[in-house]
PDB file with SEQRES, HELIX, SHEET and CRYST1 records, atoms N, CA, C and O in Angstrom:
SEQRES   1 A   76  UNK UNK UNK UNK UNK UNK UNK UNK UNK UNK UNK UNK UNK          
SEQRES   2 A   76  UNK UNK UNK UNK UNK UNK UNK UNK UNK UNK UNK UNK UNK          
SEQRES   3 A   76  UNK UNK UNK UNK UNK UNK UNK UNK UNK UNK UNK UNK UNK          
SEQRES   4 A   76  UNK UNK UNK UNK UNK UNK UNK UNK UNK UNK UNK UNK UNK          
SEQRES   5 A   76  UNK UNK UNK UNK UNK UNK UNK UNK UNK UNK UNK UNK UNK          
SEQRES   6 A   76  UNK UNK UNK UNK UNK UNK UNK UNK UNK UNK UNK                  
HELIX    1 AA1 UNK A    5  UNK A    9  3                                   5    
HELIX    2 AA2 UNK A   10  UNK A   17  1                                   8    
HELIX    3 AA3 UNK A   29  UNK A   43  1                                  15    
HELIX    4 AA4 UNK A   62  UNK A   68  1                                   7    
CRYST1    1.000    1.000    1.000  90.00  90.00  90.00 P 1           1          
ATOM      1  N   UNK A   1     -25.670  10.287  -2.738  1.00  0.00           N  
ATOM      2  CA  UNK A   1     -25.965   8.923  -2.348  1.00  0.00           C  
ATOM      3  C   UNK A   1     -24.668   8.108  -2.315  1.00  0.00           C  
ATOM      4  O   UNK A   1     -23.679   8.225  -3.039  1.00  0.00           O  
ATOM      5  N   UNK A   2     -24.828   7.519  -1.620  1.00  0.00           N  
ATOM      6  CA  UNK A   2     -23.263   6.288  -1.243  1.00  0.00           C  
ATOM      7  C   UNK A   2     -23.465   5.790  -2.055  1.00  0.00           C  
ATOM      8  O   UNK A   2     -24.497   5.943  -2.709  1.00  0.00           O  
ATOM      9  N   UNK A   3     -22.249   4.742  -2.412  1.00  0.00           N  
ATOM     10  CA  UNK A   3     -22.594   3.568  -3.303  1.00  0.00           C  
ATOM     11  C   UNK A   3     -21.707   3.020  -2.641  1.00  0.00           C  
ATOM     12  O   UNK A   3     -20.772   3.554  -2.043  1.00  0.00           O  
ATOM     13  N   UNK A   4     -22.207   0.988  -2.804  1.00  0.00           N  
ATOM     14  CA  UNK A   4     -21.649   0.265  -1.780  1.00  0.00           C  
ATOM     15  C   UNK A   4     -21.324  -0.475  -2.861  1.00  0.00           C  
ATOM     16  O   UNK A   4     -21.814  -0.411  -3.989  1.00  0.00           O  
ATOM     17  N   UNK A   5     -20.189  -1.415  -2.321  1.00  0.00           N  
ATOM     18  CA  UNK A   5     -19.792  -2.905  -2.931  1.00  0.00           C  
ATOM     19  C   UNK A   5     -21.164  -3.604  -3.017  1.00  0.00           C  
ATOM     20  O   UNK A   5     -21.804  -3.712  -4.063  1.00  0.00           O  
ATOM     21  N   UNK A   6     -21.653  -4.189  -1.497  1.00  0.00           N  
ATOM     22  CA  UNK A   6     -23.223  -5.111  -1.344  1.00  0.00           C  
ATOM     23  C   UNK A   6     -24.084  -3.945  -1.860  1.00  0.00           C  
ATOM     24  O   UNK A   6     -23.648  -3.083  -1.098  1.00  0.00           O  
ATOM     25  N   UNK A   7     -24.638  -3.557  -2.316  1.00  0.00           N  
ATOM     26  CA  UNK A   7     -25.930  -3.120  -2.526  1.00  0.00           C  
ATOM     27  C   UNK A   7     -25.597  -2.279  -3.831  1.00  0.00           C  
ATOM     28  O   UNK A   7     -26.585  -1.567  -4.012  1.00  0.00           O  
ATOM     29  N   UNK A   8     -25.114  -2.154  -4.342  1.00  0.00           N  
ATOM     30  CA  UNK A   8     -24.753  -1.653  -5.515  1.00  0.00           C  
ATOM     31  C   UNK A   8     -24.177  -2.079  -6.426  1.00  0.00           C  
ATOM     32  O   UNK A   8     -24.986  -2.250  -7.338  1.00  0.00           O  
ATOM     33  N   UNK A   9     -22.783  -2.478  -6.831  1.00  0.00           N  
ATOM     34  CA  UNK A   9     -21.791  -2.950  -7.350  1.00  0.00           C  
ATOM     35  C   UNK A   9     -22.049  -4.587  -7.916  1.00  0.00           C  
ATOM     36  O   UNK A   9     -22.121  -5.060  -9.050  1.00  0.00           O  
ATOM     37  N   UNK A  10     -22.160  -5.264  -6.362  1.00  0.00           N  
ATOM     38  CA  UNK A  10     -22.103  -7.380  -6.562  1.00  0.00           C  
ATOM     39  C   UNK A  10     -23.185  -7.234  -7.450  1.00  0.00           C  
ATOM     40  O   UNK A  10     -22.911  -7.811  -8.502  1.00  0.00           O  
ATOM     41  N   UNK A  11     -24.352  -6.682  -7.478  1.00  0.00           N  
ATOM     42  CA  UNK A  11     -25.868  -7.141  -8.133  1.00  0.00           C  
ATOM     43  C   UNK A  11     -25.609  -6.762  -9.427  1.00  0.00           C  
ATOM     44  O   UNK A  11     -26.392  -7.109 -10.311  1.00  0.00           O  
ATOM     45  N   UNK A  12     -24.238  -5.836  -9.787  1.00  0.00           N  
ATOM     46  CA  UNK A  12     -24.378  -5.713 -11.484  1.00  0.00           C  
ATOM     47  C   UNK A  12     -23.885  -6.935 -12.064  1.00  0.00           C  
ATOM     48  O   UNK A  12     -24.437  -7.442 -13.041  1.00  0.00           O  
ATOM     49  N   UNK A  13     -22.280  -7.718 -11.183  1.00  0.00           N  
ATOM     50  CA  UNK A  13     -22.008  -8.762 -11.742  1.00  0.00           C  
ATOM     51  C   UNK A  13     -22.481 -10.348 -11.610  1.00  0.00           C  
ATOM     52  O   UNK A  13     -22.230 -11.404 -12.191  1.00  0.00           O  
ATOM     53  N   UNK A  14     -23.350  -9.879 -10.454  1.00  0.00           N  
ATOM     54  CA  UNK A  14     -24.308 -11.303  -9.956  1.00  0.00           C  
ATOM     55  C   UNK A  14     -24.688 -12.012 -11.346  1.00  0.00           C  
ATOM     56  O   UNK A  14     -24.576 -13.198 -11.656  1.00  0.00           O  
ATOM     57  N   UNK A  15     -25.164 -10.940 -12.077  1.00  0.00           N  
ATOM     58  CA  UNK A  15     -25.637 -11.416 -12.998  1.00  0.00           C  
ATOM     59  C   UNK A  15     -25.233 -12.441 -14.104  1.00  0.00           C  
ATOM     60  O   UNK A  15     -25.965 -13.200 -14.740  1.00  0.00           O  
ATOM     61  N   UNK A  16     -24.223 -12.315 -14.156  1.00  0.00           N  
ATOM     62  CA  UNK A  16     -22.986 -12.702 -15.135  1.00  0.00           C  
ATOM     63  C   UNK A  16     -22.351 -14.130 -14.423  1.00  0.00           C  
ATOM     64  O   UNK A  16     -21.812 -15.009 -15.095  1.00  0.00           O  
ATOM     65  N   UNK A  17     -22.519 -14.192 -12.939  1.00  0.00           N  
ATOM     66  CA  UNK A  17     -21.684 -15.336 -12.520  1.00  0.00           C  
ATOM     67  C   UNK A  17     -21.239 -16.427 -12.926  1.00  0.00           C  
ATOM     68  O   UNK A  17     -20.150 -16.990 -13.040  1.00  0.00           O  
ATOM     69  N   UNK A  18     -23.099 -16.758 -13.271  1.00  0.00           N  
ATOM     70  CA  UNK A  18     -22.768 -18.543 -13.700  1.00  0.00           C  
ATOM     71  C   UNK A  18     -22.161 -18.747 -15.655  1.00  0.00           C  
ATOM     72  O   UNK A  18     -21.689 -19.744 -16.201  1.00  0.00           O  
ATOM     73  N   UNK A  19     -22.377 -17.706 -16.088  1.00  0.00           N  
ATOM     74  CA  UNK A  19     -21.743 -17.450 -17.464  1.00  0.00           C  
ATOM     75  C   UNK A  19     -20.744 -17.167 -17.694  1.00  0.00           C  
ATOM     76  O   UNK A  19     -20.549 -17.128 -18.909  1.00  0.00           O  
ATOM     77  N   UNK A  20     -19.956 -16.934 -17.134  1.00  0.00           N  
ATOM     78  CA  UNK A  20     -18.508 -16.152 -17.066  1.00  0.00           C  
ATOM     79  C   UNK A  20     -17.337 -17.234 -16.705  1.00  0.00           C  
ATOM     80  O   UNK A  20     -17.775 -18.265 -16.195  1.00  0.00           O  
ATOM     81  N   UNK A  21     -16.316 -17.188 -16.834  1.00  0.00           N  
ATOM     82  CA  UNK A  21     -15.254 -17.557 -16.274  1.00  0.00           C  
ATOM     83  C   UNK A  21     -14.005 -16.442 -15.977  1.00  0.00           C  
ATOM     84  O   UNK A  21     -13.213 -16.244 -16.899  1.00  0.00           O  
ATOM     85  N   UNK A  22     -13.796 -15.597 -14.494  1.00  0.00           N  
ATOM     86  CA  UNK A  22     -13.051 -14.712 -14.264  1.00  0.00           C  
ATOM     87  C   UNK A  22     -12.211 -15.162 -13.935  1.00  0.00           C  
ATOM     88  O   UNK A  22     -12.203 -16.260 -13.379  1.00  0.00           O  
ATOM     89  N   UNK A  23     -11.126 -14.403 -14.188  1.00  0.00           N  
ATOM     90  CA  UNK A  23      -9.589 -14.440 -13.181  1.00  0.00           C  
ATOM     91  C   UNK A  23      -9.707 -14.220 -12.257  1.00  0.00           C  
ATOM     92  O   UNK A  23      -8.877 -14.679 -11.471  1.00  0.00           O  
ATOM     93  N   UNK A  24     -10.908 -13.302 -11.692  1.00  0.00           N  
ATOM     94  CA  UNK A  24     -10.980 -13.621 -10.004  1.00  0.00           C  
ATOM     95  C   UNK A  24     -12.213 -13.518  -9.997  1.00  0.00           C  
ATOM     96  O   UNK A  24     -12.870 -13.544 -11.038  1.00  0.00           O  
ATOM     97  N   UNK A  25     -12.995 -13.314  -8.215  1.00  0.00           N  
ATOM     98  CA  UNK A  25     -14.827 -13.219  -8.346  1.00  0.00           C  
ATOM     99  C   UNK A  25     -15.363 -12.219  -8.276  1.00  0.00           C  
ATOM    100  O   UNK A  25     -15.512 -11.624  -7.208  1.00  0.00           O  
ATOM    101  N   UNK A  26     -15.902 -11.678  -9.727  1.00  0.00           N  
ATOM    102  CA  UNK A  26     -16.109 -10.363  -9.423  1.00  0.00           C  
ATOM    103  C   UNK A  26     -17.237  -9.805  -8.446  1.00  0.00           C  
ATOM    104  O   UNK A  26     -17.718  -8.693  -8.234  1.00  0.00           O  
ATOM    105  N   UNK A  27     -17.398 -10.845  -8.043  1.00  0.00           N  
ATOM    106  CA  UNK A  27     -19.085 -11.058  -7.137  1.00  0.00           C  
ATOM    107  C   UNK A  27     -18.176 -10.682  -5.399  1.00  0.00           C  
ATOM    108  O   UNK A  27     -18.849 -10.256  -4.461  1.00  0.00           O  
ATOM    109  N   UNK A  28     -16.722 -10.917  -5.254  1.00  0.00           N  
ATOM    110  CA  UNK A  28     -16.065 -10.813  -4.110  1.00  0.00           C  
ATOM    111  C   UNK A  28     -15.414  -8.977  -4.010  1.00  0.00           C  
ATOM    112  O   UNK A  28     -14.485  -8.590  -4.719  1.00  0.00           O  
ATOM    113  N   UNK A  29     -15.982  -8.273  -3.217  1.00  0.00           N  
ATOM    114  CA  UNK A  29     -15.202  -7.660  -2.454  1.00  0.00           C  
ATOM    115  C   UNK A  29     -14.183  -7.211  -2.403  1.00  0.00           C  
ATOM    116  O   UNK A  29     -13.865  -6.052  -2.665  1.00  0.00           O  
ATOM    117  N   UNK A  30     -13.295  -8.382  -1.931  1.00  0.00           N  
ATOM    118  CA  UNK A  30     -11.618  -8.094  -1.939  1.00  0.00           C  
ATOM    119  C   UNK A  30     -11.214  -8.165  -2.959  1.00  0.00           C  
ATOM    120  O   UNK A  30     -10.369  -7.339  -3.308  1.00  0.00           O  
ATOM    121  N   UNK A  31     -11.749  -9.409  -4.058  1.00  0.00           N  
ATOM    122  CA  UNK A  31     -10.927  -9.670  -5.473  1.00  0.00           C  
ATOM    123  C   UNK A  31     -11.237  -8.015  -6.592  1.00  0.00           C  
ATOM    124  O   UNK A  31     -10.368  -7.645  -7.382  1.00  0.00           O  
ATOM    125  N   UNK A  32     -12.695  -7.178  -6.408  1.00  0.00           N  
ATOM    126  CA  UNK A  32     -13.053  -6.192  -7.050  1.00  0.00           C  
ATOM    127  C   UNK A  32     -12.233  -4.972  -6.518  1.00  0.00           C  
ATOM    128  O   UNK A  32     -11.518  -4.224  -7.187  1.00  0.00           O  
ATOM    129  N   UNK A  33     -12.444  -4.933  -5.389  1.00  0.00           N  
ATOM    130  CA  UNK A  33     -11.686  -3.887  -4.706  1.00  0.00           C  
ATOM    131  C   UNK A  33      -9.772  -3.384  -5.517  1.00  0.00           C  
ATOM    132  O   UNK A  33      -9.176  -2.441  -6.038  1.00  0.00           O  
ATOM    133  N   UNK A  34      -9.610  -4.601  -5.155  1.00  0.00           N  
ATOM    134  CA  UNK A  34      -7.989  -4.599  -5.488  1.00  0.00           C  
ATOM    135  C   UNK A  34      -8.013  -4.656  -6.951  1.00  0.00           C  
ATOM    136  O   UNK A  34      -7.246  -3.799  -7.392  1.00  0.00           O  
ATOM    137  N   UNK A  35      -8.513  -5.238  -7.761  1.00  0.00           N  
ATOM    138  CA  UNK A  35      -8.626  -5.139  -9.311  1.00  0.00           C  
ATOM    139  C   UNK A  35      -9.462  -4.075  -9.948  1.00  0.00           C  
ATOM    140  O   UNK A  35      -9.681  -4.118 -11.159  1.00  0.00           O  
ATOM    141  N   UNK A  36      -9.996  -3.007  -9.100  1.00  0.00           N  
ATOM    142  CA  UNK A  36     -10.498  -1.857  -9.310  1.00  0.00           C  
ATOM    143  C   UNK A  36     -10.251  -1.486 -10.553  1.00  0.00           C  
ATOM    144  O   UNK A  36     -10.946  -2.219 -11.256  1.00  0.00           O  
ATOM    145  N   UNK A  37      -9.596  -0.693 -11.278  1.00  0.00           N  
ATOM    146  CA  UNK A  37      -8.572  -0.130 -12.149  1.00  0.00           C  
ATOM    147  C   UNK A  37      -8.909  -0.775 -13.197  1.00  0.00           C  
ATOM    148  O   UNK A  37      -9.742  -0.433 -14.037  1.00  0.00           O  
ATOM    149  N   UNK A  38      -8.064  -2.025 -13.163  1.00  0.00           N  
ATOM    150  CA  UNK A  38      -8.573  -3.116 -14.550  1.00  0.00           C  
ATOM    151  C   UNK A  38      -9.988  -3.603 -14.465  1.00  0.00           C  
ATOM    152  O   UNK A  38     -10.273  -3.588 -15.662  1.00  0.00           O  
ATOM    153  N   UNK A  39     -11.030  -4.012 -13.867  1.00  0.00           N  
ATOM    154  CA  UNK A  39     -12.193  -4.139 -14.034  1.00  0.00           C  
ATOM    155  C   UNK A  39     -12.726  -2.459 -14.887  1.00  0.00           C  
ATOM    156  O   UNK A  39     -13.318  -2.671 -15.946  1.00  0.00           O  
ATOM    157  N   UNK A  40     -12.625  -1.496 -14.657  1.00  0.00           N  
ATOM    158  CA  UNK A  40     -12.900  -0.506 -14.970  1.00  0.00           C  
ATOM    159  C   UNK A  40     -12.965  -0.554 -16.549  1.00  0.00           C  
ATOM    160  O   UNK A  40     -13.840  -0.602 -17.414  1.00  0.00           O  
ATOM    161  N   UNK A  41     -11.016  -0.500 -16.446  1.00  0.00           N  
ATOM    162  CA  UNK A  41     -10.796  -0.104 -17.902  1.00  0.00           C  
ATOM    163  C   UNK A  41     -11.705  -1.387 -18.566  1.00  0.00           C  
ATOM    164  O   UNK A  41     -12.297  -0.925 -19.541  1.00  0.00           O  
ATOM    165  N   UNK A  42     -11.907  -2.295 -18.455  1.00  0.00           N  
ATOM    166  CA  UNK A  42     -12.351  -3.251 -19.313  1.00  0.00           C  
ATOM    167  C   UNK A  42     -13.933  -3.276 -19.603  1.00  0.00           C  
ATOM    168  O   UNK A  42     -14.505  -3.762 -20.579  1.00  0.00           O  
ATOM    169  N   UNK A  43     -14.482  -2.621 -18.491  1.00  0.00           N  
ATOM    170  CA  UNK A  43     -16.324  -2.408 -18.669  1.00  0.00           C  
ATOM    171  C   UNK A  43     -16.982  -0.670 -19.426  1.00  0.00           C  
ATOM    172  O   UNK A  43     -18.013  -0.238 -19.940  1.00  0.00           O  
ATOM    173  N   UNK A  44     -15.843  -0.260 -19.119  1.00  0.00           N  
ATOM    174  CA  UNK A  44     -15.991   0.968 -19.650  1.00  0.00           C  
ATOM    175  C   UNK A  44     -14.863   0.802 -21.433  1.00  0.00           C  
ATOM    176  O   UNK A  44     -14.664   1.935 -21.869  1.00  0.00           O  
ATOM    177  N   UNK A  45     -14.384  -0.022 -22.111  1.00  0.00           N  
ATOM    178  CA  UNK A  45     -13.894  -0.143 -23.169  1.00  0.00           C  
ATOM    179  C   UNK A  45     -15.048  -0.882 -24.033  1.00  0.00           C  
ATOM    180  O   UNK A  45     -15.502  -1.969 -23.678  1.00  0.00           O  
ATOM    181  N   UNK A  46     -15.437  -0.279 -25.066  1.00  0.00           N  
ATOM    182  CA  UNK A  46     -16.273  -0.650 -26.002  1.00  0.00           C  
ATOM    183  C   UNK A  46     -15.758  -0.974 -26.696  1.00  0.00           C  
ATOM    184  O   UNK A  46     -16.677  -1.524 -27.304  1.00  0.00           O  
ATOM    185  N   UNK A  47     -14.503  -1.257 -27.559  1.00  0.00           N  
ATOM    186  CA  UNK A  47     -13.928  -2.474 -28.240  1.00  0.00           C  
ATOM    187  C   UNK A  47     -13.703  -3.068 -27.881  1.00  0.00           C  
ATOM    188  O   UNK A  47     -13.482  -4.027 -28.621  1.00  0.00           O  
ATOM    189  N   UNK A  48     -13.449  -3.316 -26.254  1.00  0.00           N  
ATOM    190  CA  UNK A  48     -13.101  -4.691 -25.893  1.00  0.00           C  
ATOM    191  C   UNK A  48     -14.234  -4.937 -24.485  1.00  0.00           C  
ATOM    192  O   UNK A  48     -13.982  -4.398 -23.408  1.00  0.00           O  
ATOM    193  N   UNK A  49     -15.013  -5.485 -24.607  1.00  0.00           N  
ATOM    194  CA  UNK A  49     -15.782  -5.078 -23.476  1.00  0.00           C  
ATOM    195  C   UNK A  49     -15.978  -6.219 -22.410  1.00  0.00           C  
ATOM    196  O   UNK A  49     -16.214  -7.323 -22.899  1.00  0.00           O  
ATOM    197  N   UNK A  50     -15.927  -6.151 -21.164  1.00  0.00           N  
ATOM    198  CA  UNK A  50     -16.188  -6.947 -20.371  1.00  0.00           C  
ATOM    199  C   UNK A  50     -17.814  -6.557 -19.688  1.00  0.00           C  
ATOM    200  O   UNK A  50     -18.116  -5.637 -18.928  1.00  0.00           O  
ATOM    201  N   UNK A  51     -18.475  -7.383 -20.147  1.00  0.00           N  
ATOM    202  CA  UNK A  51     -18.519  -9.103 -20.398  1.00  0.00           C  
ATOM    203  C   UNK A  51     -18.599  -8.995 -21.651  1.00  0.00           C  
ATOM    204  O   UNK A  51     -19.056  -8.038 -22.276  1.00  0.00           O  
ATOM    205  N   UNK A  52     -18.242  -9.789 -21.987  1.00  0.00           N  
ATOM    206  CA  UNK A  52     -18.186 -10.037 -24.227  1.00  0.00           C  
ATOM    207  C   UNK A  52     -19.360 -10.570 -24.302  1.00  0.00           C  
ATOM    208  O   UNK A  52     -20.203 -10.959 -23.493  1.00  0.00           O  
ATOM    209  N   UNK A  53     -19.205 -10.486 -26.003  1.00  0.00           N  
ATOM    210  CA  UNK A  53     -20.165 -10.711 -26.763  1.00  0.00           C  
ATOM    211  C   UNK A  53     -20.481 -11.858 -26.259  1.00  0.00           C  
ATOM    212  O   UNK A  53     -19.868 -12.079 -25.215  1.00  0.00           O  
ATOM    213  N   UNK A  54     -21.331 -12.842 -26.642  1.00  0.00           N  
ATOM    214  CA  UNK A  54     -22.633 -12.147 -27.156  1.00  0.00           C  
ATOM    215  C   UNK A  54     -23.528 -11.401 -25.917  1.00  0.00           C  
ATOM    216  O   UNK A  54     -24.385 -10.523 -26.026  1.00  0.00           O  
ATOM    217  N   UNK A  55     -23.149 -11.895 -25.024  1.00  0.00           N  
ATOM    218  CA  UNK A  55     -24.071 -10.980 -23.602  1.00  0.00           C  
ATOM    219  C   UNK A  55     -23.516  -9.002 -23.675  1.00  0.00           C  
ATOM    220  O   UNK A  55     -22.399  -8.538 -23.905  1.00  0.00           O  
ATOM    221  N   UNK A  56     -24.931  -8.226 -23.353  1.00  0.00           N  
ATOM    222  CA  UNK A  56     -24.716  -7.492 -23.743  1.00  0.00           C  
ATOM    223  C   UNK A  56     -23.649  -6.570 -22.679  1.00  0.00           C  
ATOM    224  O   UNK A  56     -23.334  -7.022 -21.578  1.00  0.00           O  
ATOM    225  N   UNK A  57     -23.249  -5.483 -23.082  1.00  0.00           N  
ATOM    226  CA  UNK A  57     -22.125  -4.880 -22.345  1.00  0.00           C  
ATOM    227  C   UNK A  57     -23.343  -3.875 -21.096  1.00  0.00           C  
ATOM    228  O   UNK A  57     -24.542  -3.693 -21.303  1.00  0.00           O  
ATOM    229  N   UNK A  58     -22.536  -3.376 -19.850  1.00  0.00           N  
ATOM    230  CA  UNK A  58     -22.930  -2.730 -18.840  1.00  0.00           C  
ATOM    231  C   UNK A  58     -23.432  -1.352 -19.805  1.00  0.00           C  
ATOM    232  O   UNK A  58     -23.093  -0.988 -20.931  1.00  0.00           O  
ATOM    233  N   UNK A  59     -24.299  -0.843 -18.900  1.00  0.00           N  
ATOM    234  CA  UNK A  59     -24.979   0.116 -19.808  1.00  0.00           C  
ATOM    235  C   UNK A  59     -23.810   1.718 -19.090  1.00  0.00           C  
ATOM    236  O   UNK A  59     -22.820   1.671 -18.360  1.00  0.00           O  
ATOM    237  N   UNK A  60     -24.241   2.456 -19.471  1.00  0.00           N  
ATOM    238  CA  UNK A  60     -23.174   3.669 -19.187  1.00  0.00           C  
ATOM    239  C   UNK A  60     -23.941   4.301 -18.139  1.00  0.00           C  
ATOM    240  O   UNK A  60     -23.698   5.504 -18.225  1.00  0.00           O  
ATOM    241  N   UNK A  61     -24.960   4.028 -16.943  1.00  0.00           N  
ATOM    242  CA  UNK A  61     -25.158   4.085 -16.189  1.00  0.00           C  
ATOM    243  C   UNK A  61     -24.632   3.247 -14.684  1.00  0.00           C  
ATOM    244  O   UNK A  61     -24.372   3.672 -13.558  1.00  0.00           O  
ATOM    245  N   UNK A  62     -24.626   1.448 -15.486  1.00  0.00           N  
ATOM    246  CA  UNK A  62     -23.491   0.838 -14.712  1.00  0.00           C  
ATOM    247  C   UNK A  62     -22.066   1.295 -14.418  1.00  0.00           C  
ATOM    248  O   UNK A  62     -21.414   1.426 -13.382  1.00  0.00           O  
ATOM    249  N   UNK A  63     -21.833   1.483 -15.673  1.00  0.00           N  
ATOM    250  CA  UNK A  63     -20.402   2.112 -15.456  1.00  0.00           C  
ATOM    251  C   UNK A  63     -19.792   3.293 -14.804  1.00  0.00           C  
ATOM    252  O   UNK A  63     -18.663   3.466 -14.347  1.00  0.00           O  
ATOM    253  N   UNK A  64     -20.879   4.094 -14.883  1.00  0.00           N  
ATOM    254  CA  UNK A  64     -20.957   5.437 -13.983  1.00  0.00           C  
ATOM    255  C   UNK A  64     -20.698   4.873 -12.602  1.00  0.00           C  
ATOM    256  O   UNK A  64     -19.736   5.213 -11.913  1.00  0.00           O  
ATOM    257  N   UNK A  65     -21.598   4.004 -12.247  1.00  0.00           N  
ATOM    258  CA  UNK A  65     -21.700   3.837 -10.990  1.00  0.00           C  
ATOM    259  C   UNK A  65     -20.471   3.429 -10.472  1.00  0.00           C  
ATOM    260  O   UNK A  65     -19.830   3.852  -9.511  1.00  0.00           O  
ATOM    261  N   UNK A  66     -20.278   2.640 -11.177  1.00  0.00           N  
ATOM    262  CA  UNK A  66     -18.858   1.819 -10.429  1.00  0.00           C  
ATOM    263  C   UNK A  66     -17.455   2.322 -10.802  1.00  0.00           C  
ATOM    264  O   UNK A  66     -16.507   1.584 -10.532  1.00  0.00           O  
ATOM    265  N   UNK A  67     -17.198   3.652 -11.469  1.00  0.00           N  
ATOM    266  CA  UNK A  67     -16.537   4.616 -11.189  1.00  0.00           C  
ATOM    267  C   UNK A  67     -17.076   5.558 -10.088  1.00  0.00           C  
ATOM    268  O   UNK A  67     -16.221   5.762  -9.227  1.00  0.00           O  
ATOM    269  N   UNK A  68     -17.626   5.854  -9.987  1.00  0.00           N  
ATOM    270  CA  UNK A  68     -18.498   6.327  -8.302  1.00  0.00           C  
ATOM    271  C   UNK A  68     -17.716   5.983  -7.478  1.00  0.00           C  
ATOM    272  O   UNK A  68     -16.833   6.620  -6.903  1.00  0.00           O  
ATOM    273  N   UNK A  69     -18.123   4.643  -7.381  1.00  0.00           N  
ATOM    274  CA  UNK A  69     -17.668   3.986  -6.384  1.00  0.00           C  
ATOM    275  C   UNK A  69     -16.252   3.387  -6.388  1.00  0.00           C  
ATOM    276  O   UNK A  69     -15.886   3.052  -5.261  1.00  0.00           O  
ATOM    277  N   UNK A  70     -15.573   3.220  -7.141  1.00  0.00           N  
ATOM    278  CA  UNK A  70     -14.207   3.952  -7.052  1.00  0.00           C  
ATOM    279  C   UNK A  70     -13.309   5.233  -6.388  1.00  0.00           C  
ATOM    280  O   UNK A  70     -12.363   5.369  -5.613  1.00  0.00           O  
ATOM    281  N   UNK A  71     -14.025   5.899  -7.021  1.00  0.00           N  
ATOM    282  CA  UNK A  71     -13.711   7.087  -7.059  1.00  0.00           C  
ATOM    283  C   UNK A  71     -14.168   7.623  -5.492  1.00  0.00           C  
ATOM    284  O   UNK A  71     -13.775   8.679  -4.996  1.00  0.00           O  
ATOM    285  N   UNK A  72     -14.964   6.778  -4.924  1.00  0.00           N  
ATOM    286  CA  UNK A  72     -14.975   7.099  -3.543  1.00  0.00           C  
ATOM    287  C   UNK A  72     -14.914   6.729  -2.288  1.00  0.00           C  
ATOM    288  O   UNK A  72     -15.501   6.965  -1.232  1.00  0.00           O  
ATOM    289  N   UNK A  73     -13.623   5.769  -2.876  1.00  0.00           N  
ATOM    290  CA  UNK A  73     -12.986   4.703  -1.862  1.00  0.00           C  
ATOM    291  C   UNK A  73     -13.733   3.213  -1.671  1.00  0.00           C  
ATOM    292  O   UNK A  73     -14.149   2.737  -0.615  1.00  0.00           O  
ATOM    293  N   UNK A  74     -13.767   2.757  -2.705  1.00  0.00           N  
ATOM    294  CA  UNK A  74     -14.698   1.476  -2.571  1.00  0.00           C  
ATOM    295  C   UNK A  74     -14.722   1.018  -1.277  1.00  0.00           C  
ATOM    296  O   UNK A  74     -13.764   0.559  -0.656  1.00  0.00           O  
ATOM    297  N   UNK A  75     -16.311   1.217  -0.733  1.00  0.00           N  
ATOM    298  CA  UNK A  75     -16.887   0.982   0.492  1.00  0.00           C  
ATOM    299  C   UNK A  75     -17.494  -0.360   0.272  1.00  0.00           C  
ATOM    300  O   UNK A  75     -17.872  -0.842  -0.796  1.00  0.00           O  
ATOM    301  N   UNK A  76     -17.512  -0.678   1.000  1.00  0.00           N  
ATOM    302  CA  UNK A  76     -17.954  -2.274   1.115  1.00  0.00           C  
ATOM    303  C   UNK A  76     -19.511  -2.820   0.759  1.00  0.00           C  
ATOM    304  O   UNK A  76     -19.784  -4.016   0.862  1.00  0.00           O  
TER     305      UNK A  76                                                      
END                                                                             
């Protein structure tokens, strides 16, 4: 199965939007795309986890995914 930026990816951080304050939008495309790498390391780090406490962290199925989709040329 593909995995897309729209239909996969935006709807994990949709969630988080209005709670959050990012260095860029993780809800955007271009800003996820290019910050690939560091979004990663930071959702997949359980001492330091993005999104912090108190909201809970991506489950290790999210995170799967969006190494997926990394890992296979983040498609749009």
């Amino acid at each position: 199965m593909a995995v897309s930026f729209s239909n996969d990816i935006a709807p994990i951080f949709n969630q988080f939007r209005s709670q959050m304050l990012w260095r860029f939008d993780v809800t955007n495309y271009d800003h996820v795309k290019a910050n690939a790498a560091v979004i990663y390391g930071r959702i997949s780090d359980k001492g330091y986890p993005m999104p912090p406490p108190p909201m809970d962290p991506l489950s290790d199925a999210q995170v799967a995914l969006f190494k997926q989709w990394m890992d296979t040329g983040c498609a749009p």
